[in-house]
KEBAVO-618580 format. One line per field, with one value per residue (C-alpha): residue number from 1; residue in one letter; z, y, x. Coordinates in steps of 0.001 Angstrom, whole numbers, plus 500000, padded with zeros to 6 digits. Each point is the difference from the previous one (the first is absolute). Layout:
<recs>
seq: [NUM:...]
type: [A:...]
zz: [Z:...]
yy: [Y:...]
xx: [X:...]
</recs>
This chain:
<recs>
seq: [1:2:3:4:5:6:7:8:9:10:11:12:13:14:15:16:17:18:19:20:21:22:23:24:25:26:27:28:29:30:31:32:33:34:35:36:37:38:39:40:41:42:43:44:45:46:47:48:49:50:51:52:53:54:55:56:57:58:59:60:61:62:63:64:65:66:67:68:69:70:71:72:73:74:75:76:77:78:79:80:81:82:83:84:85:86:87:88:89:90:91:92:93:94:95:96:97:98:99:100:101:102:103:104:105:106:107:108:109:110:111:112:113:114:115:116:117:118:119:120:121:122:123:124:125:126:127:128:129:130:131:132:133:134:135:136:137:138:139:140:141:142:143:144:145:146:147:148:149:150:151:152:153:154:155:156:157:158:159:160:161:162:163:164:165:166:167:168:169:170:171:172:173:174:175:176:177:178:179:180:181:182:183:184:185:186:187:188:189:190:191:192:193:194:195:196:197:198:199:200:201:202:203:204:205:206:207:208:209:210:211:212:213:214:215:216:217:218:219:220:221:222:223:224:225:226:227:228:229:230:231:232:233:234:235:236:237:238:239:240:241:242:243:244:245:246:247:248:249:250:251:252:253:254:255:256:257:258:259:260:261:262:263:264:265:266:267:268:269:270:271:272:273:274:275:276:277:278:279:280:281:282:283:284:285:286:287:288:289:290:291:292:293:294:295:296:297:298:299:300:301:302:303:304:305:306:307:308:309:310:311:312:313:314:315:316:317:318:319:320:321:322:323:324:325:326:327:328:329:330:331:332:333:334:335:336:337:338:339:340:341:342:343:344:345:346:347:348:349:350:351:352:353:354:355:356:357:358:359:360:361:362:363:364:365:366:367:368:369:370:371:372:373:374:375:376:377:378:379:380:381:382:383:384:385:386:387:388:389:390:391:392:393:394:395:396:397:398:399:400:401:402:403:404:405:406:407:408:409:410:411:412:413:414:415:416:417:418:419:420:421:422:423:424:425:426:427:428:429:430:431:432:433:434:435:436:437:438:439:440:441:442:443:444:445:446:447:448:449:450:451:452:453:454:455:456:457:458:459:460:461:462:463:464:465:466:467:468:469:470:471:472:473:474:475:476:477:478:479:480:481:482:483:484:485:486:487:488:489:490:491:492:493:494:495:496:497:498:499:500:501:502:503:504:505:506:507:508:509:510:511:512:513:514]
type: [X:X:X:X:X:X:X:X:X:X:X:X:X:X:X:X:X:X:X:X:X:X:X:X:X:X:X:X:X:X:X:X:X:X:X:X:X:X:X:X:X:X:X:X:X:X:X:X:X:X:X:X:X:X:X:X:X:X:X:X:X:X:X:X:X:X:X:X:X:X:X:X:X:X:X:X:X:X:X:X:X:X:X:X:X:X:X:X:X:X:X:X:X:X:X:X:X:X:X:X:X:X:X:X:X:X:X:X:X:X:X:X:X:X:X:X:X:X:X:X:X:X:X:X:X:X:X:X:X:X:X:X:X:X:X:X:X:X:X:X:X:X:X:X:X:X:X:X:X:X:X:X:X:X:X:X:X:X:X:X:X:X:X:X:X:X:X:X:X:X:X:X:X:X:X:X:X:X:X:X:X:X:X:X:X:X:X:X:X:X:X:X:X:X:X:X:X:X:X:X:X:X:X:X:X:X:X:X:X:X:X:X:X:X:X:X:X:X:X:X:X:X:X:X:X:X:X:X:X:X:X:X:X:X:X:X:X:X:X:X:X:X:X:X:X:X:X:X:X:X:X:X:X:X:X:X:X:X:X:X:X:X:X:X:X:X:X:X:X:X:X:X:X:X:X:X:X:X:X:X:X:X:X:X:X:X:X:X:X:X:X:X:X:X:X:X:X:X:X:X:X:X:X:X:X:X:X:X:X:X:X:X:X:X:X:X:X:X:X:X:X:X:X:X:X:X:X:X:X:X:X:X:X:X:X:X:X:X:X:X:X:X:X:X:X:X:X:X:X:X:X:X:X:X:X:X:X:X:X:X:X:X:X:X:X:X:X:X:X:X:X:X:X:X:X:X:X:X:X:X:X:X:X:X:X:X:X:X:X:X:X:X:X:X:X:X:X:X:X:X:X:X:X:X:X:X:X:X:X:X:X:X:X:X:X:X:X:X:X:X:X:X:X:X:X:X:X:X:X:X:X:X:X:X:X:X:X:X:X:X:X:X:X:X:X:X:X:X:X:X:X:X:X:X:X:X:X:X:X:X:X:X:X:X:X:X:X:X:X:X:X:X:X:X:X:X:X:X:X:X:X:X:X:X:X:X:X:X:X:X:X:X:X:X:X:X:X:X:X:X:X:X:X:X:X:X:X:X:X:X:X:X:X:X]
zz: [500000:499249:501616:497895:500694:502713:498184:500360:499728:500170:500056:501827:498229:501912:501299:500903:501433:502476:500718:500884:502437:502104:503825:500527:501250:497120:496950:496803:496240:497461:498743:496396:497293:498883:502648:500872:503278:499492:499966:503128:501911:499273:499959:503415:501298:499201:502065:503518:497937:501396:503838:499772:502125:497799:498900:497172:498593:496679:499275:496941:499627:497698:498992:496497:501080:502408:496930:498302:503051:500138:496356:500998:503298:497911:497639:503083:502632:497703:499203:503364:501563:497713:502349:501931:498823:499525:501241:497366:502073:503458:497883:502265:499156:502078:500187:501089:503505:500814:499324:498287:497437:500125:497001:500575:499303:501575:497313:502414:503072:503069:498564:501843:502727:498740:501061:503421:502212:497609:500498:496936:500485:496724:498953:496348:498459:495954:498556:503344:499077:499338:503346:502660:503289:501768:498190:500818:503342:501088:497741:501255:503429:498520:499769:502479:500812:499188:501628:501449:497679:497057:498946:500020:497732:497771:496867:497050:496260:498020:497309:500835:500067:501446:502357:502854:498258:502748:503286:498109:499223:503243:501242:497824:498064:501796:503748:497948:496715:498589:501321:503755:502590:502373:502957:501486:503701:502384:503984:501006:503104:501579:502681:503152:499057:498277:496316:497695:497282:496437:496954:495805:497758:496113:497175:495922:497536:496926:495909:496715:497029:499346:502547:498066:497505:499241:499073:497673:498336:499496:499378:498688:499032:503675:501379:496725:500858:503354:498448:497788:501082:503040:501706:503441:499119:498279:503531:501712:498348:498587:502964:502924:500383:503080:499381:496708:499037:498132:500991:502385:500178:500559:497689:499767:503554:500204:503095:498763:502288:497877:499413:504291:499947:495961:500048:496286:499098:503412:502163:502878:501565:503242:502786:500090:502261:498416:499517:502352:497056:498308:500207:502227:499329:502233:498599:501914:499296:502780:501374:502975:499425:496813:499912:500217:497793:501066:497597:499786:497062:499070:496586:498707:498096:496816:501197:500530:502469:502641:502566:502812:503273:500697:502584:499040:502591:499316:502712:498028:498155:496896:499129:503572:502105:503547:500848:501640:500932:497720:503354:500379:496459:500374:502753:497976:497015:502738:501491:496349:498280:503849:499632:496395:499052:496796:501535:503642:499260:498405:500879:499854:498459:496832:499944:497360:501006:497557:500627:498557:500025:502034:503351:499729:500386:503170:499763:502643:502677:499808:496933:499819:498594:502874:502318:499114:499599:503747:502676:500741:496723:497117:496942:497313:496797:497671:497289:497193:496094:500254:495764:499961:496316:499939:503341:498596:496172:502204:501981:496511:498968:502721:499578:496656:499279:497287:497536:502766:501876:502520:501941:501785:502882:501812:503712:502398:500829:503446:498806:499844:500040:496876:498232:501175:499140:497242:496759:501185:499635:496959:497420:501101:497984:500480:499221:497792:500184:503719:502711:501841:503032:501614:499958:502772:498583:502407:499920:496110:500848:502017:497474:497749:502287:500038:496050:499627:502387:497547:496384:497227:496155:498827:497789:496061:500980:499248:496059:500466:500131:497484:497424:500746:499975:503197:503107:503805:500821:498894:503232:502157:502282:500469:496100:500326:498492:496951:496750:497639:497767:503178:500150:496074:499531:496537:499434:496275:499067:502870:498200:501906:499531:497509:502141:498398:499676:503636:502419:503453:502380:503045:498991:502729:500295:498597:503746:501390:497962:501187]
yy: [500000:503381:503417:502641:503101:502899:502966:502874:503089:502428:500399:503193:501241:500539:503855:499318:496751:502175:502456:496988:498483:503374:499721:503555:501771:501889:499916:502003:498725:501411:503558:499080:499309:496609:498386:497718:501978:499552:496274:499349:501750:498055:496659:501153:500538:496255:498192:499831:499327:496910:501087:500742:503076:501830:503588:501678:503708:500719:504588:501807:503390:500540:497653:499920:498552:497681:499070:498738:498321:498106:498890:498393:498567:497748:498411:499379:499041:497934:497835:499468:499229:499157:500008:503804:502066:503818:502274:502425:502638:499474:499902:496841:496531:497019:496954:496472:500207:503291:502688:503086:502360:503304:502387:503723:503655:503395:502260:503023:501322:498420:496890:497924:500412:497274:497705:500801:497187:497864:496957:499218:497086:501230:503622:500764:503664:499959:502676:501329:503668:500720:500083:502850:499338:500406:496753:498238:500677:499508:496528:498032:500300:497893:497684:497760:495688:499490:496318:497902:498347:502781:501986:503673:502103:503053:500113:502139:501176:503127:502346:503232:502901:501049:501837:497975:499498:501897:498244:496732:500733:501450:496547:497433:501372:503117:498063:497001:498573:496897:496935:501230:499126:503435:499886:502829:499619:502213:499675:500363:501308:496839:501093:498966:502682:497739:499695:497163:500315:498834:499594:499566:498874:501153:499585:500658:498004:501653:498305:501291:498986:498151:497360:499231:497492:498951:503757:500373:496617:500928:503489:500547:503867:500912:501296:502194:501492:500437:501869:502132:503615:502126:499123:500717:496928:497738:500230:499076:497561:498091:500908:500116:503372:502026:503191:500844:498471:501072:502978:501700:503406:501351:497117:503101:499677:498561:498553:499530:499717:500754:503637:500646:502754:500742:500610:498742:497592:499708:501826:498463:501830:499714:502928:502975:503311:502383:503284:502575:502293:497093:500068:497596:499114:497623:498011:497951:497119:499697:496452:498402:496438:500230:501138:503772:501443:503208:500769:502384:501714:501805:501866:501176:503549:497772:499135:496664:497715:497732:498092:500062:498961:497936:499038:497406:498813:496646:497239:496961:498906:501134:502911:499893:503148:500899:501333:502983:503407:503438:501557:496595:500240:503871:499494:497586:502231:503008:496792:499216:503738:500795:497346:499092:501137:501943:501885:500561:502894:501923:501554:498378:502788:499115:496326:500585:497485:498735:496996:498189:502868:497613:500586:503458:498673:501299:498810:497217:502452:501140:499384:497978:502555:502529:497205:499845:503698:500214:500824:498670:498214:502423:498329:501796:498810:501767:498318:497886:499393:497050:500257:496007:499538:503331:499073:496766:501543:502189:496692:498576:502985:500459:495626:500867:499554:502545:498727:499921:498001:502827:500237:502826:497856:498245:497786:499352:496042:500247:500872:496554:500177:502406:497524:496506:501884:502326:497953:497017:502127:499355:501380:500265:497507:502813:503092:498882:502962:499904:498115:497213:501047:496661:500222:501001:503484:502150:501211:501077:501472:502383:499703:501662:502761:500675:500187:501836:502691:500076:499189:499492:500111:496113:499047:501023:503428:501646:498477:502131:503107:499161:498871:502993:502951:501072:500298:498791:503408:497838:497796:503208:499575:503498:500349:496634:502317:501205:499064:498102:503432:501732:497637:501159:502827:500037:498828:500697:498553:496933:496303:496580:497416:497420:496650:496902:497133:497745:502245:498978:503032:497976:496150:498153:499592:496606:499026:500022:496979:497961]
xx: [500000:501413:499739:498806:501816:498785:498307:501969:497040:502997:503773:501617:503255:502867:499622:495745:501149:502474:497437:497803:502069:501048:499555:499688:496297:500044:501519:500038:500451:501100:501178:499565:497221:499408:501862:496933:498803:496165:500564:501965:497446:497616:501701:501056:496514:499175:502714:497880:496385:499899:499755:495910:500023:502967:499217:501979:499099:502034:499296:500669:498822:497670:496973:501036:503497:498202:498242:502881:501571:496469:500638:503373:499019:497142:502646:502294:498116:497458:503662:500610:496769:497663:497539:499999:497251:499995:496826:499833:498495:502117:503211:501449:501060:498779:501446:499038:501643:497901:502900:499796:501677:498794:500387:499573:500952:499973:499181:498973:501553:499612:498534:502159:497472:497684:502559:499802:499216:501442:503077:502208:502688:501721:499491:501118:500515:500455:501483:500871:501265:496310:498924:500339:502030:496952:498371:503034:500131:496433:499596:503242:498170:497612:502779:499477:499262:496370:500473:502277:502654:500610:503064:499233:501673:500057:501114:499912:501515:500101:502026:501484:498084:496586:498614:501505:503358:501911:498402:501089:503090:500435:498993:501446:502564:502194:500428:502314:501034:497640:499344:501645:497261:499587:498415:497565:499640:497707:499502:496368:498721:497817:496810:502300:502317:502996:500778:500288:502218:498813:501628:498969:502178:500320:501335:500556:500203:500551:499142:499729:498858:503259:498740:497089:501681:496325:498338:503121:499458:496446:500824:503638:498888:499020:503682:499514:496983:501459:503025:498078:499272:500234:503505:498401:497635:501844:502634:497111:498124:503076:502815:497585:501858:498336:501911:497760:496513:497053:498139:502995:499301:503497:501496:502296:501532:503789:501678:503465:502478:502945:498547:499794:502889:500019:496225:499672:497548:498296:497514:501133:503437:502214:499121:501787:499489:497392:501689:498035:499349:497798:496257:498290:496599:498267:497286:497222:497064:498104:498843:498707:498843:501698:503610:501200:503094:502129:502640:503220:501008:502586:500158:503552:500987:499507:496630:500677:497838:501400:498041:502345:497516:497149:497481:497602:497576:499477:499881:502132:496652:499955:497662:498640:500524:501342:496357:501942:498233:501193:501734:501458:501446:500970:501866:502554:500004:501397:502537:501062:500861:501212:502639:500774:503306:498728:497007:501166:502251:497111:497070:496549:498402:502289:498403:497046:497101:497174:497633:496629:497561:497897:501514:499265:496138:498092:496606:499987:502618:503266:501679:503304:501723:498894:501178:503322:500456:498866:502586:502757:500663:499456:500012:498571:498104:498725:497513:501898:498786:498108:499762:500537:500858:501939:502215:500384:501474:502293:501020:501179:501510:502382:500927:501180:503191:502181:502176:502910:498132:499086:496114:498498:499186:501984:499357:502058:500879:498639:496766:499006:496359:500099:501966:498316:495947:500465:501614:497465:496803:497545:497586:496095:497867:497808:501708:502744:501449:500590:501652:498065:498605:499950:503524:502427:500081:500460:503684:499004:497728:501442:503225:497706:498691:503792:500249:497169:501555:503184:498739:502445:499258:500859:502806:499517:499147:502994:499202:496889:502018:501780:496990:498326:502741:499365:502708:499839:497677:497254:500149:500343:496531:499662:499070:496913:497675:502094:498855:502485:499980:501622:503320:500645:502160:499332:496469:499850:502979:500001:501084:498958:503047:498290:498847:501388:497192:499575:501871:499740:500883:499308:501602:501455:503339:501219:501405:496103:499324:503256]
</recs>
């Protein structure tokens, strides 16, 4: 009599096979497009489906890309167990034993509420850079034994880029290089007055499209669709790069270490003392639940920019605020300018202040910016441009680099929290013009309350000048309300240079697309 051989329903390659067998509490996959992320996840939500009480809840963001996760979960899971059934209209897979599979989305704000109550033995987030902090944080409490006898675990994959690329790679990528375990420990307070001390363990594991030897079989045109257009994109989608990805707003911004004392090719610079006969403009988002941002300035005889200070009330969490009171937060502004090297030698008065208009509001009481200007702290605001689009032009304007390689804004390398938020924030899918709000946006903000106090004229203008005969008067503000007729001398007898077919006054420099 002879054996016939065991049905294999599926095969993992070698990179989804060392995802699968990770120890960690939570794990992230991927980095890359096409590196078989989707899959794993849900292959890894079926290995405890025969314990009847098991619970698994596998997110994506939207309902139309739960829609295609459905689609692939039917092929799979119909291989495996022929036998599991999907409800249509609860989204979850049941299987013989009695466990579950539970497909769902948060497609609005604060829908991760409607898991409340709720115990998942294996939690699974596709496409994790979609999702806020705050869905994150509240759903992995759901992560929890709903019976005796299971694994729990959270697990999850993604590609650069999204609206919570900088709390992941804050997470998962910055603390370590791939596939190092790190381990997040906390001591918590217990009702008898000791602590207990816990501790999580993560890791990444990184793939790209490379490691799907099956997609490029099937596909051997894929890593050229990957490699075609934007370079920003094709780092992401084909490198897993995290430093540039698809819809970066300031895909402009360059940390290059080699540039720290040069200050060519980089925004970000080693800290020097501020000259006292610089202006200092200070520059503040407010926040309470939500992070706050005070920022120094200085601006050079050149009119140069350089963020050279920070205070950033955040409590570790990102995007979560020290919930700290405006006298609270005056009183450390007057510590900081009394103390820092560059401001402590010169009067307050010569400290210009602007904030969100907002905390100038008084309907409910006292408004914060009253508050702070109380006695003894004195620090004074006035109302900044809150012109969003605007702020955010003059933002890209000063990030531009000249043909030397020179920008009119430059921040200092201590300014960390200017440097880890800003170059990870994203366009709106709402207003794609404008930065995502769900973001952790708050030191641009206030970086563009500081720009808007200072604007420049972007890069290309000078070809303006020359195009239209005219000389650097034209940019003089105190002539806004001349008409073009008033900057020619000889109006009769004026001559516009001749404009050559496709000019582009305002093209990027080649060394923003490297």
């Amino acid at each position: 009599m002879t054996s016939s051989a065991p049905r294999i329903a599926w095969s993992p390659q070698p990179r989804q096979a060392e995802f699968l067998r990770r120890p960690e509490d939570q794990v992230l996959y991927g980095g890359a497009a096409g590196g078989g992320k989707s899959e794993a996840l849900l292959v890894g939500s079926l290995r405890q489906v025969h314990i009847p009480h098991y619970h698994a809840l596998i997110l994506r963001k939207t309902y139309k890309a739960l829609a295609e996760l459905i689609g692939r979960s039917r092929d799979l899971f119909h291989r495996v167990c022929p036998s599991a059934r999907f409800n249509s209209q609860e989204h979850v897979w049941r299987f013989p034993s009695g466990a579950a599979i539970e497909l769902g989305n948060l497609s609005h704000p604060n829908d991760y509420h409607k898991y409340q109550g709720q115990s998942y033995d294996y939690l699974a987030f596709d496409e994790l850079t979609h999702f806020t902090y705050d869905d994150w944080e509240y759903l992995t409490t759901r992560n929890r034994p709903k019976g005796p006898g299971t694994r729990v675990m959270t697990r999850a994959a993604t590609n650069p880029g999204g609206v919570g690329h900088g709390w992941v790679k804050d997470m998962f990528i910055s603390p370590a290089p791939p596939m190092t375990t790190m381990w997040v420990t906390a001591d918590v307070p217990t009702p008898d007055g000791g602590t207990v001390r816990t501790k999580i363990s993560r890791i990444f594991v990184p793939a790209t499209v490379f490691d799907n030897k099956i997609l490029l079989k099937n596909d051997p045109q894929y890593v050229a669709k990957l490699a075609i257009g934007d370079t920003a994109l094709r780092d992401a989608l084909l490198y897993g790069s995290w430093d540039s990805f698809n819809g970066q707003v300031f895909s402009e911004f360059r940390d290059n270490p080699g540039g720290y004392t040069t200050r060519q090719w980089t925004h970000v610079i080693e800290p020097f003392d501020v000259p006292s006969s610089w202006r200092i403009v200070r520059a503040l988002d407010w926040g309470y639940a939500r992070p706050f941002s005070v920022g120094w300035y200085a601006v050079d005889h050149d009119g140069v920019m350089y963020r050279f200070a920070e205070y950033y009330g955040c409590d570790g969490t990102p995007n979560q605020g020290l919930r700290l009171d405006a006298k609270s937060v005056a009183e450390e502004i007057r510590r900081i300018e009394a103390e820092h090297p560059s401001m402590a030698r010169r009067p307050r008065r010569e400290i210009t202040g602007v904030a969100d208009p907002a905390v100038f509001a008084s309907q409910t009481g006292e408004s914060i910016a009253s508050l702070m200007e109380a006695a003894p702290n004195h620090v004074l605001f006035a109302p900044a441009d809150h012109a969003r689009i605007a702020g955010k032009m003059q933002c890209h304007n000063r990030l531009a680099f000249d043909e030397r390689g020179y920008a009119m804004f430059y921040v200092f390398s201590n300014c960390r929290n200017f440097i880890r938020t800003v170059p990870s924030l994203v366009y709106s899918n709402i207003h794609p013009e404008d930065v995502d709000t769900d973001g952790e946006d708050h030191v641009y903000d206030e970086f563009r309350y500081a720009c808007m106090m200072h604007p420049i004229a972007p890069l290309g203008c000078g070809m303006l000048l020359e195009y239209l005969g005219f000389d650097e008067s034209f940019w003089d503000w105190s002539r806004i309300f001349d008409t073009v007729y008033d900057f020619m001398p000889d109006k009769e007898n004026h001559k516009l240079k001749f404009l050559e077919p496709r000019v582009d006054f305002f093209a990027k420099h080649p060394s923003q697309f490297n």
